[in-house]
C-alpha positions in Angstrom: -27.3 52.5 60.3 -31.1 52.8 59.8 -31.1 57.1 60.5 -28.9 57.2 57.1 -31.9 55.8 55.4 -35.4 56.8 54.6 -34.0 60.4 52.9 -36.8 60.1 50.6 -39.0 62.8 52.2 -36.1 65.2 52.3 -33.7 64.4 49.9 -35.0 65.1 45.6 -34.4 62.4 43.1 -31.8 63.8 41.3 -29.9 61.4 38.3 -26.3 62.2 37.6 -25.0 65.0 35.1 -26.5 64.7 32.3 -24.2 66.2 28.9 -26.1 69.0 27.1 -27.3 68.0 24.1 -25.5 70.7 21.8 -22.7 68.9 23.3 -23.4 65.1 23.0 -24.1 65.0 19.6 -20.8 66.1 18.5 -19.3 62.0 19.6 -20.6 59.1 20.7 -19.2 59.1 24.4 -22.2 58.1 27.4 -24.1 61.0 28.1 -24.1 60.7 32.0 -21.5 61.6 34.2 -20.7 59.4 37.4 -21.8 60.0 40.7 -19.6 61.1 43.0 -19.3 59.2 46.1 -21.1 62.0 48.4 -23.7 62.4 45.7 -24.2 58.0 45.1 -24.4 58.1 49.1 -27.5 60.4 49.4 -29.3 59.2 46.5 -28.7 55.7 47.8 -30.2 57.2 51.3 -33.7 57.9 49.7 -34.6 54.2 50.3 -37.0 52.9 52.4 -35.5 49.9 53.0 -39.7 48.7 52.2 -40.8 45.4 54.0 -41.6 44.3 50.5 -38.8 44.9 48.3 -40.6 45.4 44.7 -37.7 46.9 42.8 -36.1 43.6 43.5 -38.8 41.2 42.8 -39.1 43.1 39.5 -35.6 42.9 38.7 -35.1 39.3 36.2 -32.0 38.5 38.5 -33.9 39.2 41.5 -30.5 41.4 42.5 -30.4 42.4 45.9 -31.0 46.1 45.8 -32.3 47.2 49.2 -28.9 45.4 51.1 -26.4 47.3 48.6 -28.7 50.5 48.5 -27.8 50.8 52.5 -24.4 49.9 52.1 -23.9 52.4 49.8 -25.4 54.8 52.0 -23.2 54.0 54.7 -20.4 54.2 53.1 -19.7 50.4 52.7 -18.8 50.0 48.9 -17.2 47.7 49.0 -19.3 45.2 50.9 -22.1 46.4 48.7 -20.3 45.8 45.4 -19.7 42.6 46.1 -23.4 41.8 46.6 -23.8 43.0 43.0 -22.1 40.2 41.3 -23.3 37.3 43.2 -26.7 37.6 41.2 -25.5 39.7 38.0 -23.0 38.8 36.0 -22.5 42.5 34.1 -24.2 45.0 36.9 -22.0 48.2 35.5 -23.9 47.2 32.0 -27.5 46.6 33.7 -26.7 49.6 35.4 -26.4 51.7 32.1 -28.3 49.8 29.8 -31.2 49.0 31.5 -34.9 49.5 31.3 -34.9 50.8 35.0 -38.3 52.9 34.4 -39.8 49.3 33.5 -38.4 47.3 36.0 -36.8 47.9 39.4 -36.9 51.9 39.2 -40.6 51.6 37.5 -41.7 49.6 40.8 -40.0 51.3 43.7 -42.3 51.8 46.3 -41.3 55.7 46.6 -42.0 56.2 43.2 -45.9 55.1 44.1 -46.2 57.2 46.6 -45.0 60.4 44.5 -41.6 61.0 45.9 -39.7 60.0 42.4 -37.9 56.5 42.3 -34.4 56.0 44.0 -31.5 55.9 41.1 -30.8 52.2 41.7 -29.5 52.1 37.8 -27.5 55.1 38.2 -25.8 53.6 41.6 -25.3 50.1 40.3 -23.0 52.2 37.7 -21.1 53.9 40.2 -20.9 50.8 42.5 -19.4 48.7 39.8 -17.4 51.4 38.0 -15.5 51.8 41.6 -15.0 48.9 41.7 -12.9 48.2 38.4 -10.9 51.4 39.7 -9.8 50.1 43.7 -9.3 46.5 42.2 -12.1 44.9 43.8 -13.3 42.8 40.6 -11.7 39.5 41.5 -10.2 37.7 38.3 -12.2 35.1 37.4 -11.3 31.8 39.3 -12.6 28.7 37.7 -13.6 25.9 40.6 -11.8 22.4 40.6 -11.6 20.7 37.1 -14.3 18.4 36.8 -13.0 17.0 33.5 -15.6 18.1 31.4 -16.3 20.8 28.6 -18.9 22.7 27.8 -19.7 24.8 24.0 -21.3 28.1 23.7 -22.7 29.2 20.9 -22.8 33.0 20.8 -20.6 35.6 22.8 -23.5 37.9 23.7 -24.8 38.6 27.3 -26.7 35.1 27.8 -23.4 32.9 26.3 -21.4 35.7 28.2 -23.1 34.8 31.3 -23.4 31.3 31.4 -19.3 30.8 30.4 -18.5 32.7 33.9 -20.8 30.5 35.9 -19.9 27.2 34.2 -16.4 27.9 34.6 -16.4 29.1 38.2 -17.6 25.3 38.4 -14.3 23.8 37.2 -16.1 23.1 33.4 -13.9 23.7 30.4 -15.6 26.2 28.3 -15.4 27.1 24.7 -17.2 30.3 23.1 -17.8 30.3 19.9 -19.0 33.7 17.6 -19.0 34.4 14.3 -18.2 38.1 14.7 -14.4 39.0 15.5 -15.2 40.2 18.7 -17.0 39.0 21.9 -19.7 40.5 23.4 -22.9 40.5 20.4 -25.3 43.1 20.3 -23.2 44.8 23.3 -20.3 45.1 21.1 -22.0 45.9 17.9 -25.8 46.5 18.6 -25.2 49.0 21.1 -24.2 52.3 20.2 -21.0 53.6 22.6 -23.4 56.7 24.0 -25.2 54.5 26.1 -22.3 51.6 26.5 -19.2 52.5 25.5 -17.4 49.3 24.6 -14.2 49.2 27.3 -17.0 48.2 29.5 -17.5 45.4 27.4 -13.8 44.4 26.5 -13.1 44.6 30.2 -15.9 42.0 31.4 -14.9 39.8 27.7 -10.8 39.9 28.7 -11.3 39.2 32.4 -13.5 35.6 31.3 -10.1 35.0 28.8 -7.8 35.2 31.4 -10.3 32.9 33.3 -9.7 30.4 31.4 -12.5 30.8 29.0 -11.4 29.9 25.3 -12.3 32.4 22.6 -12.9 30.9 19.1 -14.2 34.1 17.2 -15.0 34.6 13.1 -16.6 30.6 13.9 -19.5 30.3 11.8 -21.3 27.3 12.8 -22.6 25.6 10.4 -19.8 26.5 8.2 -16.6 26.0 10.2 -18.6 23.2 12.1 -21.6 21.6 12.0 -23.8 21.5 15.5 -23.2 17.9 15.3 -19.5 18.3 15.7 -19.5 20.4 18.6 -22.0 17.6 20.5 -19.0 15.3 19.5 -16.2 17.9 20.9 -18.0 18.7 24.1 -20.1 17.1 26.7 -22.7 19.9 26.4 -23.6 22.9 24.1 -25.4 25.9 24.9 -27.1 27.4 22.1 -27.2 31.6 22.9 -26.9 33.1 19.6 -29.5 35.8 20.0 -31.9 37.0 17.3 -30.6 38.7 14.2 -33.3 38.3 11.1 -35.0 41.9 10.8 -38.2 42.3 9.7 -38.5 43.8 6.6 -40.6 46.8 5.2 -43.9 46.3 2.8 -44.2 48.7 1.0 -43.2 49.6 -2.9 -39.8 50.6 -3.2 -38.7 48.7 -0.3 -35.9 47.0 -2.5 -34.3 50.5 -3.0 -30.8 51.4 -2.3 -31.0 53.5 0.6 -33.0 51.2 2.4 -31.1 49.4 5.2 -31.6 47.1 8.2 -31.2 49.0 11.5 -28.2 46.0 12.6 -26.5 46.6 9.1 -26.3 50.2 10.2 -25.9 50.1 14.1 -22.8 47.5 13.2 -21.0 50.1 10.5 -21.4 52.5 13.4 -19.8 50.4 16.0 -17.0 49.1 13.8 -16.4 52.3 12.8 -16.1 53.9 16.4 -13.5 50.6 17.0 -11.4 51.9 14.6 -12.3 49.0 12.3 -12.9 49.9 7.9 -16.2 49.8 7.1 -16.3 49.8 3.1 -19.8 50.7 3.2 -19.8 53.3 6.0 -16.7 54.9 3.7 -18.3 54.8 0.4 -21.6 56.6 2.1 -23.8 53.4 1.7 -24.0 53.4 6.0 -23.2 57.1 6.9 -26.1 58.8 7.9 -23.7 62.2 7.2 -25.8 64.8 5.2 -28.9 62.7 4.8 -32.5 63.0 5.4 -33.1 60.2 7.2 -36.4 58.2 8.3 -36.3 55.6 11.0 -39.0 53.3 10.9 -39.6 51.8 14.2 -40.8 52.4 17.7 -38.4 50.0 19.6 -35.3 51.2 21.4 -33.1 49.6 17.8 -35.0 52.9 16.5 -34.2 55.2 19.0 -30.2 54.0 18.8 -30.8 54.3 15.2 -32.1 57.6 15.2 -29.1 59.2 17.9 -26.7 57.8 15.9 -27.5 59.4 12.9 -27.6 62.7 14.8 -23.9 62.0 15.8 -23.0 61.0 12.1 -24.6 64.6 10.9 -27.8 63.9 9.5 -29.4 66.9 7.0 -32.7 65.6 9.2 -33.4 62.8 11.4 -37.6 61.9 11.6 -38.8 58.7 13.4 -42.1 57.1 11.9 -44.4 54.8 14.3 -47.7 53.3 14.0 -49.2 54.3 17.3 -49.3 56.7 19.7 -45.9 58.1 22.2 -48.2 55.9 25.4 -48.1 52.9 23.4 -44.4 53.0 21.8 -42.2 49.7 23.0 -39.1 51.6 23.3 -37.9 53.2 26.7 -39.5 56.6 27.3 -36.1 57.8 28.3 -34.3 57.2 25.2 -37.6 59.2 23.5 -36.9 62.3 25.7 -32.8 61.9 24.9 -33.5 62.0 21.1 -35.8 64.6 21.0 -33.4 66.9 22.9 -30.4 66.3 20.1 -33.6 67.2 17.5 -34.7 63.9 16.7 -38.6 64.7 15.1 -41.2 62.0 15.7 -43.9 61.6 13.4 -46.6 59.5 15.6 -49.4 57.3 14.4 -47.9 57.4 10.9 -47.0 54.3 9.0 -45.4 53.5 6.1 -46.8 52.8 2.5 -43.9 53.4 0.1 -40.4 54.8 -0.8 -39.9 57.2 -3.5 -37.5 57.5 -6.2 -36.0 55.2 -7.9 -34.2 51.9 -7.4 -31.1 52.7 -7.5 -31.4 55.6 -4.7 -34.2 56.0 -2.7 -35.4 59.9 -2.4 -38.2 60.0 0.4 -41.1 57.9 1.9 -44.8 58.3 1.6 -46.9 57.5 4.6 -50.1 57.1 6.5 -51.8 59.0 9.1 -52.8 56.1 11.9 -55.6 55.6 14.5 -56.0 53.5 17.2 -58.4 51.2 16.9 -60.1 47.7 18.7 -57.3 45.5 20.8 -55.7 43.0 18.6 -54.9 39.8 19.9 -52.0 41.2 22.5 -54.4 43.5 23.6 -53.2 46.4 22.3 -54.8 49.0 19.5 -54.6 48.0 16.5 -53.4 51.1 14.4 -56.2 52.2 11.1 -55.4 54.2 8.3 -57.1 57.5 8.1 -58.5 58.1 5.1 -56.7 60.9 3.2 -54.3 61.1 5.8 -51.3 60.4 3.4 -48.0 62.4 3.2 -44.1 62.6 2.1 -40.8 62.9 4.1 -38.0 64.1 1.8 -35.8 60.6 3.0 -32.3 59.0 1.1 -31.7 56.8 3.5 -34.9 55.2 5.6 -33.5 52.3 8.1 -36.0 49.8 9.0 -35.9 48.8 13.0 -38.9 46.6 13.1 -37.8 43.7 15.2 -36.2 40.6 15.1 -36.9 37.2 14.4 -34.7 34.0 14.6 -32.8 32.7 11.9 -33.2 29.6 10.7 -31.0 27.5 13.0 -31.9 23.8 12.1 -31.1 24.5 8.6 -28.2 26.8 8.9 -26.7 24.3 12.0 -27.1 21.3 9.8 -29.3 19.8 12.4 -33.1 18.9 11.2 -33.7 17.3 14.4 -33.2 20.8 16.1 -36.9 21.5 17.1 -38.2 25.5 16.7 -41.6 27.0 17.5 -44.0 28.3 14.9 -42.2 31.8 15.5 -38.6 30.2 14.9 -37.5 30.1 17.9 -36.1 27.1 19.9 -38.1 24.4 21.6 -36.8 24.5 25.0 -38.0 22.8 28.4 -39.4 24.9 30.4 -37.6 23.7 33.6 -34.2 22.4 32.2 -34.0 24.4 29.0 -33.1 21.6 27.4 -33.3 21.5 23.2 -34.8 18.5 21.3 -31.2 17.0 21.3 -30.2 15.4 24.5 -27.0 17.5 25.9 -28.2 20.8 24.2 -29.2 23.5 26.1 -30.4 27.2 24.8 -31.0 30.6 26.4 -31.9 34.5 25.6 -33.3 35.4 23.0 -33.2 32.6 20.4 -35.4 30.7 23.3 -37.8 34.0 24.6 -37.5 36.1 20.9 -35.5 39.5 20.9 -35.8 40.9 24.6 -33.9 42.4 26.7 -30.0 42.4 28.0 -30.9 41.6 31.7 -33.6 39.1 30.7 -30.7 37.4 28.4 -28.0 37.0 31.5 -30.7 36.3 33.7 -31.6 32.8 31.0 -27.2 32.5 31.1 -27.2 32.0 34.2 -29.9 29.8 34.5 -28.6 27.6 31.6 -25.2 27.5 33.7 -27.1 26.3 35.9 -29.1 23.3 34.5 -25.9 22.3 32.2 -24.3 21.8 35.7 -26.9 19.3 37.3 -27.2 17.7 33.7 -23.4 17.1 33.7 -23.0 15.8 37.1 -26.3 13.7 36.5 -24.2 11.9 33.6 -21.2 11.5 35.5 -23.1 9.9 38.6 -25.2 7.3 35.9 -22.7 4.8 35.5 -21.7 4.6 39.4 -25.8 3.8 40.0 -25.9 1.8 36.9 -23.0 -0.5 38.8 -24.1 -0.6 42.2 -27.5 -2.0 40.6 
């Protein structure tokens, strides 16, 4: 009913509850309450169901946000959940995980006009969430067999992805990880106060009891070459994501106390599993008393940082190169952290870590400018001369980025073709590898990105495995009516 809609004039943006942070920083729970229904109802009412719909053109999966924005507004949830899955194959996690400010929040047409965004993320959550409580997620039904299997390397959000689509189309489909749980950088990148990980284990048991096969602590390359798994299945998918970090140079870099953000992040997560961390016990990984420096502007730096808030941190300080406007992370997460008394040292760089090398004890830096464009266009940071100082630090994590590990080598397959940044040579239409029958997607194809981008590249993998499949099947029928 259109007189539900078009609230925006009337009706404030208003996001759900958020947790204090006095509170928050005590566990490692999500910080946002639900909607209620009234409340996801008049928020969804605030859109203006525009001729043009930019929040979905801006969205990767192109999801269907107007259509389930009304529904939602008239009451219809479940009609408008189930327009939530037919494009995204993890809408609850888009929903809290998101970079909504970037994408389909960042480009509503409201938001233009100075009337403040609608909460799409915030209602995707609540749509999905109901959802798993009135038993409206279907199990996952895989089509008619069609006698043919399909390997996927990596349990993350694109391999995630593209197993539900290939087997909803009758495929067989093996996932393969070398971590002892599915769900990658979800399960173990993610800290649980912005995904907490039933979210994940639900989406990860209901593709198990669909039939998809779960081979976990698989190394490939070490349990398998890639070779064997061409041999075992009539496609692979390589999704393994991007795990390398960069590392720091600067003297003292080598010291102990000086950590990759994922070696961290990981001891975290297991920890909050209920797994034994050896070096989380024994200090190595526990933030807990320490003065610690996070050097990074991404959002693996602002997880980095909150987490080691939660784990008790002496002091927590965040060092980036350039300025708050030109920080890659999410300018949400920013605001979170500095509420739970994270301290942000801007346009400050890194030039080397104190003490000695068997305990680092603090971290001199830089005071940075911005300078010319480089060749992305953006400032270049320059040193200011005299402009160096110390941080008392005994534990500094470095959240640099990520780059590709070295997949031909560690696959046993030299004919596996990368770029000169390491990642793999895929077709642009097909996604096809260098070897015939091998597809790849996320972020070992695009470099470290984001979670919607990676089930967006799933699903199109899915996709092209399918027509690649059925092209081989329906070869040998043209090949004899020649």
């Amino acid at each position: 009913m259109a007189e539900r809609m078009l609230k925006f004039t009337t009706v404030e943006r208003t996001t759900p509850a958020k947790r204090v942070a006095a509170a928050r920083t005590g566990d490692f729970h999500e910080i946002y309450a639900d909607f209620i229904d009234a409340k996801a109802a008049e928020q969804a009412s605030r859109c203006s169901q525009c001729g043009i719909p930019f929040c979905q053109t801006h969205c990767p999966l192109h999801n269907n946000i107007p259509d389930w924005l009304r529904m939602t507004a008239e009451g219809r949830l479940e009609a408008a959940y189930h327009l939530a899955p037919a494009t995204n194959s993890m809408p609850e996690i888009c929903g809290r995980n998101g970079p909504q400010d970037r994408l389909c929040e960042g480009s509503c047409t409201i938001e233009q006009s100075g009337h403040g965004t609608v909460t799409i993320g915030a209602v995707e959550r609540y749509l999905t969430d109901k959802a798993w409580e009135e038993g409206w997620v279907a199990p996952l039904r895989a089509g008619p067999p069609r006698g043919q299997s399909v390997g996927v390397i990596g349990a993350g959000p694109a391999g995630l992805a593209a197993a539900e689509r290939l087997r909803e189309g009758g495929y067989e489909v093996t996932v393969y990880d070398r971590h002892d749980r599915a769900g990658g950088l979800l399960i173990y990148g993610i800290p649980g106060f912005k995904l907490e990980k039933e979210v994940v284990e639900r989406r990860t048991r209901r593709l198990a009891e669909g039939g998809v096969v779960f081979k976990l602590n698989f190394e490939v390359g070490a349990d398998a070459t890639l070779e064997d798994l061409r041999r075992a299945h009539d496609s692979v998918l390589i999704a393994t994501g991007v795990y390398a970090a960069r590392n720091l140079i600067a003297p003292g870099a080598g010291s102990a106390g000086v950590t990759p953000a994922l070696d961290y992040l990981i001891a975290s997560n297991r920890i909050g599993l209920g797994d034994s961390v050896p070096a989380f016990e024994s200090g190595e990984l526990n933030a807990q008393g320490r003065d610690v420096v996070v050097v990074g502007g991404g959002d693996t730096a602002m997880d980095c940082v909150r987490t080691a808030v939660r784990q008790g941190a002496r002091s927590v300080t965040c060092l980036y190169r350039r300025d708050r406007a030109n920080m890659p992370g999410s300018a949400r997460e920013v605001a979170h952290a500095e509420e739970e008394g994270v301290v942000f040292e801007w346009l400050a760089a890194p030039r080397a870590v104190l003490g000695e090398a068997d305990r680092a004890a603090g971290l001199r830096a830089a005071r940075m400018r911005l300078g010319p464009p480089d060749a992305t266009g953006r400032q270049a940071p320059e040193e200011v001369e005299g402009g160096t100082f110390e941080l008392p630090a005994d534990l500094v994590i470095k959240a640099l980025g990520f780059d590709p590990e070295d997949l031909p080598s560690a696959f046993s397959a030299p004919d596996l073709a990368v770029t000169r940044w390491g990642t793999l040579k895929a077709n642009f239409k097909t996604l096809e590898t260098s070897l015939p029958g091998v597809f790849a997607a996320g972020d070992i194809v695009r470099g470290a990105s984001l979670v919607v981008w990676a089930i967006r590249d799933g699903r199109d993998a899915a996709d092209a495995i399918h027509s690649y499949l059925q092209a081989q099947v329906s070869a040998p029928a043209l090949v004899a009516a020649e």
